[in-house]
C-alpha positions as a printed Julia matrix, in Angstrom:
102×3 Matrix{Float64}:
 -26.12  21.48  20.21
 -29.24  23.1   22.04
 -32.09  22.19  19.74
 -35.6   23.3   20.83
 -38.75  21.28  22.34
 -40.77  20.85  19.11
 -37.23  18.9   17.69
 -37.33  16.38  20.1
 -40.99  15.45  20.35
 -39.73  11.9   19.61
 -37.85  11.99  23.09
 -40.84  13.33  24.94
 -42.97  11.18  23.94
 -40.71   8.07  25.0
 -40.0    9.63  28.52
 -43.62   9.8   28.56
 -43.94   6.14  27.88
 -41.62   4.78  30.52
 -43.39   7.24  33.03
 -40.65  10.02  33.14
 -41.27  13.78  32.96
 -41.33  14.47  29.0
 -40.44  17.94  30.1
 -37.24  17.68  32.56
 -34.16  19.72  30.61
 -31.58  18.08  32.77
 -33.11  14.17  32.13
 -33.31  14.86  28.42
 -29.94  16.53  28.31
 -28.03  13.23  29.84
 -30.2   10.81  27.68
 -29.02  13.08  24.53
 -25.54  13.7   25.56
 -23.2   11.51  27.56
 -20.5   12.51  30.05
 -17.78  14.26  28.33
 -15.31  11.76  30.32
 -17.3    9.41  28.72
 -16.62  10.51  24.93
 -12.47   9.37  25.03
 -11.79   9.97  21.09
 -11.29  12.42  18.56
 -13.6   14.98  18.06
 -14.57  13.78  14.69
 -15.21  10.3   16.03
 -17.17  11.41  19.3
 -19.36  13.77  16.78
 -19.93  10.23  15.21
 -20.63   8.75  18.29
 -23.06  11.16  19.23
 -24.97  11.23  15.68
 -24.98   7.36  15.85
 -26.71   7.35  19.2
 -29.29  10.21  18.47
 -30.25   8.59  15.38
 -30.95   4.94  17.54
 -32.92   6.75  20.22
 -35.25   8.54  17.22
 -35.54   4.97  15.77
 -36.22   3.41  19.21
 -33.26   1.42  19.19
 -31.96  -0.3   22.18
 -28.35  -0.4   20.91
 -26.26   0.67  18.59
 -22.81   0.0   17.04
 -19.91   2.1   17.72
 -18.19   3.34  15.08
 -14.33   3.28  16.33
 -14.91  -0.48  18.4
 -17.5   -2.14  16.4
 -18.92  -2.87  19.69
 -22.71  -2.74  20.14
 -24.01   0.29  22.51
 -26.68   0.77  25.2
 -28.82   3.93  24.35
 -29.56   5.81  27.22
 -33.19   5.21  26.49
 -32.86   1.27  27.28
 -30.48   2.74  30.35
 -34.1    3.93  30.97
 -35.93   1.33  30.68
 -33.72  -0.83  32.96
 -34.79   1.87  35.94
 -31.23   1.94  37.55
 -27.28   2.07  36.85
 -25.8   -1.04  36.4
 -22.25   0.56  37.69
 -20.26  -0.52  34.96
 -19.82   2.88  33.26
 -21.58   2.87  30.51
 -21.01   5.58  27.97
 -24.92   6.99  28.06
 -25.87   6.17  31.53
 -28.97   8.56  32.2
 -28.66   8.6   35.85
 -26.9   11.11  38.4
 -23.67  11.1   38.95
 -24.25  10.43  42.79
 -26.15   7.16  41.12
 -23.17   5.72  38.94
 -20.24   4.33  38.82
 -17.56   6.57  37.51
């Protein structure tokens, strides 16, 4: 799934906005793609997931819904924007794993 910079000039640019570094890999790889013990379906319906998500963070999006609950979906972007992990265990919590619940 490694795309390069140009793709995601979108996501730079809204790091840039809430005053993050446009250019850290490891920030922009956990707002693109949550823990793995966060994605609990099928393959087909975590792809989903994933798609879903990317396409509500290009669309700045807050939410979105989720495609095997219905439920609506924190972006990691509005994770962001929040500034800190709520502990609840949110499927695209941005922040270190020393910084969230589990």
């Amino acid at each position: 799934m490694e795309r390069g910079l140009e793709e995601y000039r979108w996501l730079r640019e809204r790091l840039r906005v809430l005053g993050l570094d446009p250019f850290d890999e490891s920030l922009r790889e956990r707002v693109l793609y949550p823990s793995q013990e966060r994605l609990i379906y099928t393959p087909e319906e975590n792809s989903e997931i994933l798609k879903r998500h990317e396409l509500a963070l290009r669309d700045g999006k807050k939410t979105y819904v989720d495609p095997v609950t219905s439920f609506y979906v924190f972006t990691a972007i509005s994770h962001l924007e929040r500034g800190y992990c709520c502990k609840n265990g949110c499927r695209h919590c941005p922040f270190l794993d020393s910084e969230r619940a589990t």
